[in-house]
N, C-alpha and C positions, 0 to 999 in steps of 0.2 A: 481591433475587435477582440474581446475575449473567446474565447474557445467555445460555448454555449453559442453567444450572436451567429459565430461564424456555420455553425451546426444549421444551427434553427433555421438561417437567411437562406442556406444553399443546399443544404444535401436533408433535412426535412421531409419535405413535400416527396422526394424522389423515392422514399424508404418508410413513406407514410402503408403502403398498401402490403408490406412485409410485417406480419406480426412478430416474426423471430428477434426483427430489430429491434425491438423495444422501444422503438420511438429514438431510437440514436441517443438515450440518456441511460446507459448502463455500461458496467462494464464487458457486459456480453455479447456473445450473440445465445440466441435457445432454441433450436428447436422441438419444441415439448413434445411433436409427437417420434419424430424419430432418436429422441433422448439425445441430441447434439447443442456441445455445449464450446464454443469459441470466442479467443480474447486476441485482438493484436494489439500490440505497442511497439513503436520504434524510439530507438535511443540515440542520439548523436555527442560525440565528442561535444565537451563543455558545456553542455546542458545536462545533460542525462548523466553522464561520469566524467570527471575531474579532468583526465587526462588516461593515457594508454602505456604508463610504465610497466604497470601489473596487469597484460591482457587475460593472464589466467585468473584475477579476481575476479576484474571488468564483467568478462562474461558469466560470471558465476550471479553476479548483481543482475545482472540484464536478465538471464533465465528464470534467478529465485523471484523480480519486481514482477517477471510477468504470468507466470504460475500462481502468483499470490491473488489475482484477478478469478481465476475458479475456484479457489480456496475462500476468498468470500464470499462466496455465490451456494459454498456448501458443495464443492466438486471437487474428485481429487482430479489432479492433472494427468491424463495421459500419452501424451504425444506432444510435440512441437517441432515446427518449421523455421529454420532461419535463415538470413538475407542476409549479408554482410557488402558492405561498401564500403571501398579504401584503396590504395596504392601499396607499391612495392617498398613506401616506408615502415607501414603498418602491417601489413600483410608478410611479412618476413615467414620465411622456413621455423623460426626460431619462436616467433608469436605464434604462428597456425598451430605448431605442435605442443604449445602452452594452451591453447587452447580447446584444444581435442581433449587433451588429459582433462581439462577442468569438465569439460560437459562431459566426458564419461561418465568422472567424479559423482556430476551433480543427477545424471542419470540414474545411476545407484543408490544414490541418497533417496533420493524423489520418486524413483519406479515410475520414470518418463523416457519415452522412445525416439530418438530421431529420427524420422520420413521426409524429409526434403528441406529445401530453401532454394538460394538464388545466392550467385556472386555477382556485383560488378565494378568499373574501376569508378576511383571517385578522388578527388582529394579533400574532401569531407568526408569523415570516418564515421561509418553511423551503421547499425544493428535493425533489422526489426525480427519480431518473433510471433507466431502466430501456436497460441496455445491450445489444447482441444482434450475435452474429456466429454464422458457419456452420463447423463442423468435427465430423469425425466420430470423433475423437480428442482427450483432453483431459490435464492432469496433475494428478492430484486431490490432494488433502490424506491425512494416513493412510498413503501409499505408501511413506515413508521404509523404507531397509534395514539392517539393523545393520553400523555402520564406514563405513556413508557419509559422505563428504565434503558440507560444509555451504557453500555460495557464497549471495553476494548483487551484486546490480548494483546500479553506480553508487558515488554515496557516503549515507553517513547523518550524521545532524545537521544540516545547514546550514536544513532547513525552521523546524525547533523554537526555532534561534537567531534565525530570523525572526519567529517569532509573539512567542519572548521579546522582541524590541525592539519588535513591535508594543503589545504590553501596557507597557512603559516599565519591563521589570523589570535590562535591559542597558543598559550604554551601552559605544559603542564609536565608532571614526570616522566619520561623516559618511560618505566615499568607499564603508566597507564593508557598510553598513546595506540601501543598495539589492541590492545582491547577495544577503544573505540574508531579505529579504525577497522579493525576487523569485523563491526558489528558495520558500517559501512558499507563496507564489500560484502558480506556473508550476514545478511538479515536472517535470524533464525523467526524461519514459517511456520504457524500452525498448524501444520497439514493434517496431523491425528485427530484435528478438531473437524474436519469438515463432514464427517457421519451424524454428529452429535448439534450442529448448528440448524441444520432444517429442522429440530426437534422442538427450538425455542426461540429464533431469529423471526422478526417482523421483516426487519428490511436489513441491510449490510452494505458496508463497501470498504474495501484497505486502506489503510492510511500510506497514501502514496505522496498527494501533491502535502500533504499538511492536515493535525487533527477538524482546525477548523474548518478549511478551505474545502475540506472531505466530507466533514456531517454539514453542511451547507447544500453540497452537490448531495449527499444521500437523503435530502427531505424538501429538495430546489422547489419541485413541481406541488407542494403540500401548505398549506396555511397553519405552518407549526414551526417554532421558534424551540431553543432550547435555554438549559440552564445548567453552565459546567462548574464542577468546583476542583479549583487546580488542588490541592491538598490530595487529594484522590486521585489524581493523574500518575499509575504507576510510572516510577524508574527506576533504573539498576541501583546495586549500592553502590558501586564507584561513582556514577553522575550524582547520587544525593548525597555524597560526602564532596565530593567536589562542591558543588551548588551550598554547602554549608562553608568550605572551608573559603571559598573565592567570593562569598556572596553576590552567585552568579542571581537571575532574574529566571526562575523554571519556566515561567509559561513560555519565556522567547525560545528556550529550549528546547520544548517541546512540542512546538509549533509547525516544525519549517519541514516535514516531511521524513520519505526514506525509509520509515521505518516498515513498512508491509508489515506492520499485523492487523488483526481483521476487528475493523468499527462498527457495531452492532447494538439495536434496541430491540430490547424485548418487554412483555407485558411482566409487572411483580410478580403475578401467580408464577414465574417460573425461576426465580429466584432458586430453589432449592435444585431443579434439575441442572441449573447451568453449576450451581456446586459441586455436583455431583461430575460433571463434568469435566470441570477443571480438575478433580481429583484423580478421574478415571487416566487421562492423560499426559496429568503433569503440568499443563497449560495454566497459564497466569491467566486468570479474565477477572478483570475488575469493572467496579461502576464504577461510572465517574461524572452522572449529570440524570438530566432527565427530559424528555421531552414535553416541552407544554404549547398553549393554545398561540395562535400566528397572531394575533391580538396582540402579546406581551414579544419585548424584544427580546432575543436573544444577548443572554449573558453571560463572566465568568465570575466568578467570585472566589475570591482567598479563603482560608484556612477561620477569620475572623465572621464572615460573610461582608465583606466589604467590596464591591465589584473593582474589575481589575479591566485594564486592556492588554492583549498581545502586541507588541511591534508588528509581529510578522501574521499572517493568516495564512501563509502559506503560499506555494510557489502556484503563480496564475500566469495561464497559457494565452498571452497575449500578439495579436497578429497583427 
């Protein structure tokens, strides 16, 4: 079953009579009238992260992937909760206090609180985090409007090139390996952006599992199709010189996830304020597509308008 079937068949009906839930198809929870705004996600060894050499990265990914869920939503993060499950191999004196430093770290970074979690033994190494901020407005999923304009922040691919050199499936320079492996571990968030996103956002959601597999799930429940053009799909300059010098294949690139920045449609008329925007803060937001009618299929087209396929759509939650 994919992750949707398995929603819909069983936990549905149980959570139909909860407005907060949103129907079980968002990244949140909302309480609109007492302005509570809640994300959980768990992460397990070799799915969620590579491996547990670097726990003090590790958890720097796990905290930044799941704060990035109220950051689309137009909320800053204020609080989280974490669980951690593992053994005395994992759990070392040596890991725990690599790990305390990093979420102090990212604490400071982020202006987010510690308030609880949960230990217990396991020998499957795995995380969950339960994220919470305060707003009495959000941007849900679903809300997209026909001829909307399609933006994303930041850039895409440099995480995935990371992982691929973690796994030893690339090789490339020495100098440039750190970099996208660090963009890997350490997703740089829009967080300065989420005051400014309720201003222009129709609907939203981060680019977690994958750009397509994501605007797919942010317009699932809607009779609207889109229209991407990879030429427009920001990336760093290191992946676009790469991608020229190895005539690597961008869309596959940029497809497969990881990156946490935030996938968003808005109407044209707002064009000028999300500029403004992105200047106020510094934040890359580009277009890159547009929404049209569920009539026409969704496609991507190159740089010539010549439609393209992705290899990958993205990492799908299959049970």
């Amino acid at each position: 079953m994919h992750e949707f079937e398995l929603i819909k068949n069983y936990f549905s009906k149980i959570a139909k009579k909860n407005k907060s839930a949103l129907n079980l198809n968002d990244d949140v929870f909302f309480d609109k009238k007492r302005g509570v705004v809640i994300s959980v996600d768990t992460y397990n060894i070799g799915t969620h992260f590579y491996d547990f050499k670097s726990p003090d990265l590790v958890i720097k990914k796990i905290l930044r992937s799941s704060i990035s869920d109220l950051i689309c939503k137009g909320v800053k993060p204020k609080f989280y909760f974490i669980s951690g499950s593992g053994n005395k191999k994992t759990f070392t004196k040596n890991n725990l206090y690599k790990i305390s430093n990093s979420l102090k770290s990212e604490q400071n970074k982020f202006n987010v609180d510690l308030c609880g979690g949960d230990t217990t033994f396991s020998n499957k190494l795995s995380f969950t985090i339960t994220s919470m901020g305060y707003s009495n407005k959000i941007i849900y999923r679903n809300k997209a409007k026909l001829n909307d304009d399609i933006y994303v922040t930041g850039n895409l691919g440099d995480s995935y090139l990371g992982l691929s050199l973690l796994k030893n499936r690339v090789d490339i320079k020495k100098k440039d390996k750190l970099f996208f492996i660090n963009k890997y571990y350490k997703p740089e968030l829009p967080i300065n952006l989420t005051k400014y996103l309720l201003k222009f956002a129709n609907s939203s959601i981060d680019v977690s599992d994958g750009l397509i597999d994501d605007l797919s799930k942010m317009i699932n429940r809607q009779k609207l199709s889109y229209h991407l053009f990879a030429n427009r799909i920001p990336v760093s300059k290191k992946l676009s010189n790469l991608i020229k010098k190895q005539r690597v294949n961008k869309i596959n690139l940029i497809t497969n996830g990881d990156d946490y920045q935030v996938l968003f449609t808005a109407a044209f008329n707002k064009a000028r304020i999300i500029q403004n925007a992105s200047k106020t803060t510094g934040i890359k937001i580009t277009k890159i597509g547009k929404i049209i009618t569920g009539k026409d299929r969704s496609l991507i087209f190159d740089e010539k308008g010549k439609q393209i396929q992705a290899k990958s759509k993205g990492y799908i939650h299959q049970f």
